[in-house]
C-alpha positions in Angstrom: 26.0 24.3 -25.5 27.1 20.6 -27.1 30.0 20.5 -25.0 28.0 21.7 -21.8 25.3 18.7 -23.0 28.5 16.1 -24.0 29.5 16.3 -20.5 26.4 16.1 -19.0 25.5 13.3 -20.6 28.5 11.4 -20.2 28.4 12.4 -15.9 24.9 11.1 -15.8 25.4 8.2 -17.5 28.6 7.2 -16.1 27.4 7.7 -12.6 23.4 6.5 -12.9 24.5 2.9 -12.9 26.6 3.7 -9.7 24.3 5.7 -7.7 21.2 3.2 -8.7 18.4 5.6 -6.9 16.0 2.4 -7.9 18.4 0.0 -6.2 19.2 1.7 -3.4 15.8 2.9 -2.3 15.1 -0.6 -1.4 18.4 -0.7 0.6 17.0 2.9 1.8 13.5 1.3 2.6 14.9 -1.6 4.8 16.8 0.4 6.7 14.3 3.5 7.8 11.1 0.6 8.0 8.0 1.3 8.7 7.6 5.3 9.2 5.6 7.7 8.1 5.6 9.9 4.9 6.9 12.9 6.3 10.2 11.2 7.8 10.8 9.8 4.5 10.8 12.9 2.8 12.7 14.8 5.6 15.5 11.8 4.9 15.2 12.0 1.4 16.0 15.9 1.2 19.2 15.7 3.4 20.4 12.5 2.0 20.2 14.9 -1.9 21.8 17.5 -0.7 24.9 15.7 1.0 25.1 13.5 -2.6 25.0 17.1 -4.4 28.0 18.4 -1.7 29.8 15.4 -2.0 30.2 15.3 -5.7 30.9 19.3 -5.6 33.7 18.4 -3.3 35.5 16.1 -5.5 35.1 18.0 -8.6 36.9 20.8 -6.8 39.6 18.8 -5.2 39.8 16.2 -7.6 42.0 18.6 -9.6 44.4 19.4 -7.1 45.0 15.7 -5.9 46.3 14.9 -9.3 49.0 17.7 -9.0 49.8 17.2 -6.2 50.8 13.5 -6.7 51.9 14.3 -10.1 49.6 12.3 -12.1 48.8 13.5 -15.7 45.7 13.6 -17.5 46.5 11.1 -20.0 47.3 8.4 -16.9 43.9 9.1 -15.4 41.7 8.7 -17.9 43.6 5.5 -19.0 42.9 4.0 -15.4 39.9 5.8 -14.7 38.4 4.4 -18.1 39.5 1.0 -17.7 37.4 1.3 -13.9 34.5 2.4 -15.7 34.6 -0.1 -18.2 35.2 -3.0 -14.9 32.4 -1.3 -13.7 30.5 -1.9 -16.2 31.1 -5.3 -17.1 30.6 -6.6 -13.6 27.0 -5.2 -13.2 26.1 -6.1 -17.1 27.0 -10.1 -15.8 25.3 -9.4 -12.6 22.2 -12.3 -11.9 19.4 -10.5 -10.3 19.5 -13.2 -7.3 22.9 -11.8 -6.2 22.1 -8.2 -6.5 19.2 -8.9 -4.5 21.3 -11.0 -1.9 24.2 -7.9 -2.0 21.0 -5.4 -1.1 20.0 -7.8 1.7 23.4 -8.0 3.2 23.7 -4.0 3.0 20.5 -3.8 4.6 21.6 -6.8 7.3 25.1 -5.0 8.1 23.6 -1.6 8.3 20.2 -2.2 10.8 22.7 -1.9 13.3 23.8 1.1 13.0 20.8 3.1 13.0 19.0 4.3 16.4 15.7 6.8 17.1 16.9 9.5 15.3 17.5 9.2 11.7 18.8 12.4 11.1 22.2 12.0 12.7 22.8 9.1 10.3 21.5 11.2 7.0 25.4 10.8 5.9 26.6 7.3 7.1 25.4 5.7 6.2 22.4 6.6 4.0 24.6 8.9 1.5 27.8 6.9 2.1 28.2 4.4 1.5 24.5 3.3 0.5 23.7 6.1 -2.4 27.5 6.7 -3.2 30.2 4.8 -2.7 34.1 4.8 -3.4 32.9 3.9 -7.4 31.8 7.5 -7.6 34.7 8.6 -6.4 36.6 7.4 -8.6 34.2 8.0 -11.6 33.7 11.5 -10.7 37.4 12.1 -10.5 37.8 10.3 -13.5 35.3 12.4 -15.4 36.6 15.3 -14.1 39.7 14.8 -15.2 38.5 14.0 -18.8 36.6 17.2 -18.4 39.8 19.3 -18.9 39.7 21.7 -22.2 42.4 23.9 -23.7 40.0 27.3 -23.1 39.0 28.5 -19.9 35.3 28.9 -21.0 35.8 25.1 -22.3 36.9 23.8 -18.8 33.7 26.1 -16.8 31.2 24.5 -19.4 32.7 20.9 -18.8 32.3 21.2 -15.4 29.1 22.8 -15.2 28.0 19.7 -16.9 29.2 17.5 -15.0 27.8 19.1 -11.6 23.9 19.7 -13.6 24.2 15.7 -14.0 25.5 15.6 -10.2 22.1 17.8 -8.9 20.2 15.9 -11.5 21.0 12.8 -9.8 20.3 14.0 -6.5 17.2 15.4 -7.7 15.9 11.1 -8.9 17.7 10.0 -5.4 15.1 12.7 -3.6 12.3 11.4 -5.7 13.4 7.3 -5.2 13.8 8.2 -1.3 10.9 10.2 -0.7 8.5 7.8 -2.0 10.3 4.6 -1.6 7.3 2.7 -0.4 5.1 3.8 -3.5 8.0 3.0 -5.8 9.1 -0.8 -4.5 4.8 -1.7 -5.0 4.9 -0.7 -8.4 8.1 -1.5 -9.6 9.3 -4.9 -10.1 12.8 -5.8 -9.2 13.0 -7.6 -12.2 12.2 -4.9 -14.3 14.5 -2.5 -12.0 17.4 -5.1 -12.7 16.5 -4.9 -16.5 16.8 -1.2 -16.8 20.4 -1.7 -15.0 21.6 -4.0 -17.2 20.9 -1.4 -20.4 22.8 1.6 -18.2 25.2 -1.0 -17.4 26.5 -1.7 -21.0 26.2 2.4 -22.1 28.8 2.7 -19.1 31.1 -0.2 -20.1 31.3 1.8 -23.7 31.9 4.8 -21.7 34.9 3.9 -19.6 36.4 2.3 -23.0 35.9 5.3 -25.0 37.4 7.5 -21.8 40.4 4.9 -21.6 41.1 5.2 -25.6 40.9 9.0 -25.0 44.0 8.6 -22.7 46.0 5.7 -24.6 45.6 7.7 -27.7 48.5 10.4 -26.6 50.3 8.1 -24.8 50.8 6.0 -27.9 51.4 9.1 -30.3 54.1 9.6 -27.3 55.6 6.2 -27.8 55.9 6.5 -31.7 56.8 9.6 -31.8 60.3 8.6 -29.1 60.4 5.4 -31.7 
């Protein structure tokens, strides 16, 4: 059970500053406008459910790309980790005035490409790339990747971690969607940008600590040929 809660807490909090429910309900909320509950809701329920599938997906094919291009474990956490970390460190010096300009220029770009029927545009581009984008792609691969054990029981309770912290996530994005107008009265965007900048520096430590997991070996490798 501590690995199965290890993983799930480093999924969740790797990919909670990425996903930004909070964040992108008011991107969310621009878009759809003025409608009534039920259609948020409606939107809200597809919108988790393609997030849950889409994470799903890459955990089970995240594996098989790396084999097939021949890149070892040790590689991608070192890259994935230094990612994280960039990650990181660009949304913990972020000013609040330019993530609220960056949300107004999704919004802006997006308006566009919506019509009558909100449905048909439940996966572009509300899930992607709104709620996830090419960062959780590579996050999710990354953590996947670091989610590799030497037992087979060890690798299933990784990943089962890692895909609880997926549906958990989809679960807040339902919850942030569904009741979008509630949530932008109540909560500040100052305060919103305040709790981002706490998850922010937990995930810089994160992709460090998953980058020194894959220099480690790599250096024993070196010294060891020395």
């Amino acid at each position: 059970m501590l690995l199965f809660w290890q993983h799930f807490a480093i999924g969740f909090s790797a990919l909670l500053p990425l996903v930004n429910p909070l964040g992108s309900a008011l991107v969310f909320l621009g878009l759809v406008g003025l409608q009534p509950p039920a259609i948020y809701k409606s939107l809200a329920r597809q919108i988790a459910i393609n997030v849950i599938f889409f994470f799903v997906v890459i955990e089970l094919v995240g594996s098989y790309l790396l084999g097939f291009f021949g890149i070892s474990l040790s590689i991608v956490q070192l890259a994935g980790g230094l990612v994280v970390a960039a990650m990181g460190w660009s949304l913990l010096n972020q000013k609040a005035a330019d993530a609220t300009s960056d949300a107004q220029a999704q919004v802006a770009s997006g308006a566009d490409t919506l019509n009558a029927n909100f449905q048909e545009k439940s996966f572009y581009p509300f899930t992607f790339p709104i709620t996830v984008g090419p960062g959780c792609i590579v996050v999710m691969l990354t953590l996947s990747a670091h989610a590799t054990e030497k037992t087979l029981t060890g690798n299933l309770v990784a990943r089962a971690g890692l895909l609880v912290a997926a549906a958990v996530l989809s679960w807040l994005v339902y919850l942030c969607y569904a009741y979008a107008p509630r949530i932008t009265q109540v909560i500040s965007p100052a305060t919103a940008h305040g709790i981002l900048r706490v998850i922010a520096f937990i995930l810089l430590c994160i992709g460090v600590q998953i980058a020194w997991n894959g220099l480690s070996p790599l250096l024993e490798t070196v010294l060891h040929i020395s």
